[in-house]
N, C-alpha and C positions, 0 to 999 in steps of 0.2 A: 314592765320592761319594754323599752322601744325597739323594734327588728330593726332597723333603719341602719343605726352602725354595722349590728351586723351583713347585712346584705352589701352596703358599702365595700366591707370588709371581702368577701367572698367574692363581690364583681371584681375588688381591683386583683387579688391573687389570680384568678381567672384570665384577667385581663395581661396581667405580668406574663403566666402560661403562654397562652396566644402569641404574645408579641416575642419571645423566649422559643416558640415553634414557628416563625413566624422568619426570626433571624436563619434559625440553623436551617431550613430552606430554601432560603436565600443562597446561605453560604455553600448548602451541597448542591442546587442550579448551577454555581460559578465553579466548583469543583468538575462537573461532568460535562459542562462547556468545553472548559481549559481542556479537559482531555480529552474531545472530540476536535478539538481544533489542532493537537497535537498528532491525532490519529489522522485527520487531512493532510498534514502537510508530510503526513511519512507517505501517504497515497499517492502525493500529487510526486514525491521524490524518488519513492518505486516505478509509477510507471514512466517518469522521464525515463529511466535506469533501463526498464523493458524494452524502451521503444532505443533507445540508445544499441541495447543488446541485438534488436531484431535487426537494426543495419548492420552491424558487426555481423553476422549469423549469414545476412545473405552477401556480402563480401566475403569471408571466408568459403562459402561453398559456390561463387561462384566458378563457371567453366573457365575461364581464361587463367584466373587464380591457380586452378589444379593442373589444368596442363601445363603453364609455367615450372610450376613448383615440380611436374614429374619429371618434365626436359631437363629443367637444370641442376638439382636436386638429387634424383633419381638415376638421373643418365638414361629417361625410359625414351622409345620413340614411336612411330607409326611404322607398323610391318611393313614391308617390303611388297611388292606385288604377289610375286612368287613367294613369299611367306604364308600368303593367305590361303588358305582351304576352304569349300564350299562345301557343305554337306548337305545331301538332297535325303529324303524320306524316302 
């Protein structure tokens, strides 16, 4: 009996395997790409959104903003001279 087919036989199964493991690696490479490029662009869409937020943030607390807002707003004002009290230690 000749080995020959059979070894033929056993390399090309083998060979099939390989190229069979060979694809689905491929395929989950382009799977975990795709969803690292997905995860960038939510990065790159959060921190515009932060940095958007952080001027928002320092306009609302700024001083001109608050005193406005308690003048006319509020009705609040600046004490009076003789409003004010000093307390000494």
């Amino acid at each position: 009996m000749n080995p020959q087919p059979i070894i033929t036989l056993v390399l090309a199964v083998l060979l099939a395997v390989v190229l069979v493991a060979f694809v689905y690696s491929q395929n989950e490479t382009r799977k975990v790409f795709a969803s690292i490029q997905q995860i960038e662009q939510e990065k790159t869409r959060l921190n515009g959104e932060w940095a958007r937020l952080q001027i928002e943030l320092s306009t609302l607390v700024s001083n001109s903003r608050i005193e406005h807002i308690a003048k006319s707003e509020l009705g609040m004002k600046l004490p009076e001279d003789e409003q004010i009290m000093v307390i000494k230690r």
